[in-house]
C-alpha positions in Angstrom: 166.5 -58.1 380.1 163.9 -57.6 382.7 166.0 -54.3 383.6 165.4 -53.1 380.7 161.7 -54.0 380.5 161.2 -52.1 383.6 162.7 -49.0 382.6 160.8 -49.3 379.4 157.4 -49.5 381.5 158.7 -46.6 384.0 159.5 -44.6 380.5 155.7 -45.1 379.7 153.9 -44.4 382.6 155.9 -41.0 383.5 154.9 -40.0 379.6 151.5 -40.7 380.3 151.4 -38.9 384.1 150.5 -40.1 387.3 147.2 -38.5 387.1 146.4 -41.4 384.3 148.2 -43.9 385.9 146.0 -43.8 388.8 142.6 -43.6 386.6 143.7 -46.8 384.7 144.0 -48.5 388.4 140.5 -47.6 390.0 139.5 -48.8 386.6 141.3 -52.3 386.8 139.7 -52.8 390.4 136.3 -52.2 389.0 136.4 -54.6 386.3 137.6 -57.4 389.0 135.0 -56.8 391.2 132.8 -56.8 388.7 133.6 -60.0 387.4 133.8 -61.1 391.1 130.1 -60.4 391.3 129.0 -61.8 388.2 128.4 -58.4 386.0 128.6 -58.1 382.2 132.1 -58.5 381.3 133.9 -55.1 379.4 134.3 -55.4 375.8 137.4 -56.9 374.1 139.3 -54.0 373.8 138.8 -52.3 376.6 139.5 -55.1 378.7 142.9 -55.6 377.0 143.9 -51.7 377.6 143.0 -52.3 381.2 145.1 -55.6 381.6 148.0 -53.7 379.4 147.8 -50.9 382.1 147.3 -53.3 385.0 150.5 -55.2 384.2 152.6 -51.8 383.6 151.7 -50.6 387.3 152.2 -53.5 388.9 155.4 -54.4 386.9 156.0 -50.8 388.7 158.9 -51.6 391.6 157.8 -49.5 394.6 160.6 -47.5 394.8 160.3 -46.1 391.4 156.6 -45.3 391.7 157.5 -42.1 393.8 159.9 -41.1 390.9 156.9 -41.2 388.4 154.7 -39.4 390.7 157.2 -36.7 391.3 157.9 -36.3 387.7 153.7 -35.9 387.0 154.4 -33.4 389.9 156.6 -31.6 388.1 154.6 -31.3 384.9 151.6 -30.1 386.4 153.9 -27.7 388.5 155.6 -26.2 385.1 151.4 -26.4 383.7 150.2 -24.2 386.3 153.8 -21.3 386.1 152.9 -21.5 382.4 149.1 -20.4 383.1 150.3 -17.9 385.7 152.9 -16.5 383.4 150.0 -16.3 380.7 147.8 -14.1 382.6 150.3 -12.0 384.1 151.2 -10.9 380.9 147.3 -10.6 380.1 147.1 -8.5 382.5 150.3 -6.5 382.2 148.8 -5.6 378.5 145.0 -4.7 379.8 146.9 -2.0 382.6 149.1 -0.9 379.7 146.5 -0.4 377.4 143.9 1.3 380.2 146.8 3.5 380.4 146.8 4.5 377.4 143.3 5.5 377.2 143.7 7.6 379.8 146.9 9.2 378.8 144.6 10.2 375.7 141.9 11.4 377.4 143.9 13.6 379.1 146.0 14.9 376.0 142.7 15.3 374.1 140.8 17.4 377.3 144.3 19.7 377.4 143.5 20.5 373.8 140.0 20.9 374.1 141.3 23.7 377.0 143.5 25.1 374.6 140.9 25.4 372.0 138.6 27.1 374.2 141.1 29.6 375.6 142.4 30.5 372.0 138.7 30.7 370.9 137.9 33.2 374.1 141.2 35.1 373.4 140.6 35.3 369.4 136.8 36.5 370.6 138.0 39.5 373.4 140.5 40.8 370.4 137.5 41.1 368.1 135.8 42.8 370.6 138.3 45.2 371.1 138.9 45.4 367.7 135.2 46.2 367.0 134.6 48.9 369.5 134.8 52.7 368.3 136.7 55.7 369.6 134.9 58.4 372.0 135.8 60.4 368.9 134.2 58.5 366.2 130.6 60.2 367.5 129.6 63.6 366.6 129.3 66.2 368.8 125.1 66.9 369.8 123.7 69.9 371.8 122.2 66.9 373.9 121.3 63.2 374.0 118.6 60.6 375.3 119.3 57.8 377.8 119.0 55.5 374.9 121.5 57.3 373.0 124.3 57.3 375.5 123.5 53.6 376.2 123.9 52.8 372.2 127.3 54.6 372.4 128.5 52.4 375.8 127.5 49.6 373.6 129.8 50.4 370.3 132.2 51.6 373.0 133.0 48.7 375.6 134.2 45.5 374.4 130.7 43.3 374.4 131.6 40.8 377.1 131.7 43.6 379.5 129.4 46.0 378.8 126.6 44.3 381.6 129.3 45.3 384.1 129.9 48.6 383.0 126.3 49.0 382.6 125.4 48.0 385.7 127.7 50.6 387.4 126.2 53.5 385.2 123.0 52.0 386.7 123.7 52.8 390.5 125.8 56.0 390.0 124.2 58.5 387.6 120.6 56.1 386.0 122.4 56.8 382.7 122.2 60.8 382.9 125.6 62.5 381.9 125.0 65.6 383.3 124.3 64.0 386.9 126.3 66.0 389.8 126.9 65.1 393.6 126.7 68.6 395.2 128.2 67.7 398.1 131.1 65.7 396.8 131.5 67.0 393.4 131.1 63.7 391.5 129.9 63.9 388.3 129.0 62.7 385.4 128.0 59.1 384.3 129.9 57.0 385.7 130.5 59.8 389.0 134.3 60.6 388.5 135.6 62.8 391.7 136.0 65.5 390.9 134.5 65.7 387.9 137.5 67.4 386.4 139.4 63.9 386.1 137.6 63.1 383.1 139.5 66.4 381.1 142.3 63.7 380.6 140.1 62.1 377.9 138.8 65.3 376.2 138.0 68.9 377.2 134.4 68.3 376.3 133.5 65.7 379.4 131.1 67.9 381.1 128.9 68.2 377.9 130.2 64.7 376.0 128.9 60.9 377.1 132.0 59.7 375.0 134.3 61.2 376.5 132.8 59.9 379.9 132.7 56.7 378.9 136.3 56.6 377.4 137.4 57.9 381.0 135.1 55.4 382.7 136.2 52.8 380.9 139.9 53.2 381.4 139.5 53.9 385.0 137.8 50.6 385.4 140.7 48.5 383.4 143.4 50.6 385.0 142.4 50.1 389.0 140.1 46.6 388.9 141.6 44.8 385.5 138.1 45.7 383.2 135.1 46.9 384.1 134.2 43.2 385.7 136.5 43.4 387.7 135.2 47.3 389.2 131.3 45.6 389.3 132.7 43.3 391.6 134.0 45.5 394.1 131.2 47.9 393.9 128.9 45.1 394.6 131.0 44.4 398.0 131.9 48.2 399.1 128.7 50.0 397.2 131.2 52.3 395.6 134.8 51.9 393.5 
């Protein structure tokens, strides 16, 4: 019988954990020394939970209180995995989902890329599309700066008409009939000889259209556009 009582009161105190266990005695020793010293007794009840939980640890055969402490070891052990396991998992799911944010990011700035790039390339075929033939203009007995510079304009795609102006600038000042004596050049854009321009029309001595045509294609066919010839004329003074 008193086997059985003990193992009843082991039972108890390893469901309720060392941790309370040890509460339940610093509060039995306070309640005797306050009696000892003559202060207010506890109330009914709580005096008989302390005496209940007084008598259960001391009922307590020494051996067997290690086994109930190991056992509130062991709970508080599996507590603490159980949080650890929790917020590794937390924090498996806030890495996944930054992630994810950036793995959109980055999708939606390609696209953006690709937008732009389309949107460019949609905007040079118009360009092209839009620009008229050296022999769309009629044929004049002669023709003002401004004149030749509205024809570059209707002539050279848009986006590359500063460049092309800019050479015209530095090598004939817009004048179609400008010659190099010495070196032959000629023309607007100072082909050398002069007579290279023929290949775009057997008018280029008297015709800023046909000048321009041959400009123009001499430009895109040695320096990718007339960009590309600005830039090495700005580096070497000539192209």
């Amino acid at each position: 019988m008193r086997a059985m009582l003990e193992g009843q009161r082991v039972s108890r105190i390893s469901v309720r954990g060392f941790a309370v266990a040890s509460a339940t005695a610093v509060t039995t020793v306070g309640a005797v020394v306050g009696v000892a010293s003559g202060n207010t007794q506890p109330s009914g009840d709580n005096l008989e939970a302390t005496a209940a939980d007084t008598t259960l640890l001391a009922d307590i055969p020494m051996g067997e209180q290690a086994q109930v402490q190991v056992s509130s070891l062991t709970q508080q052990a599996e507590a603490q995995a159980a949080a650890a396991d929790a917020a590794a998992k937390k924090s498996a799911e806030e890495s996944a989902r930054i992630q994810a944010a950036k793995t959109a990011e980055a999708k939606k700035a390609a696209a953006d890329e690709q937008a732009e790039r389309e949107r460019e390339e949609a905007e040079a075929r118009a360009n092209r599309d839009a620009v008229r033939s050296a022999s769309s203009f009629s044929a004049q007995a002669s023709y003002t700066v401004a004149e030749v510079q509205a024809m570059a304009r209707q002539m050279v795609p848009a986006d590359q008409f500063q460049c092309f102006s800019n050479i015209v600038d530095h090598e004939s000042s817009w004048n179609y009939r400008a010659s190099n004596p010495s070196s032959g050049a000629y023309g607007l854009v100072q082909a050398l000889p002069g007579s290279k321009m023929s290949s775009a029309g057997a008018d280029w001595q008297t015709n800023p259209a046909t000048q321009i045509k041959w400009g123009l294609s001499y430009m895109d066919g040695r320096y990718g556009s007339p960009c590309g010839a600005w830039s090495f004329w700005q580096a070497n003074h000539w192209y």
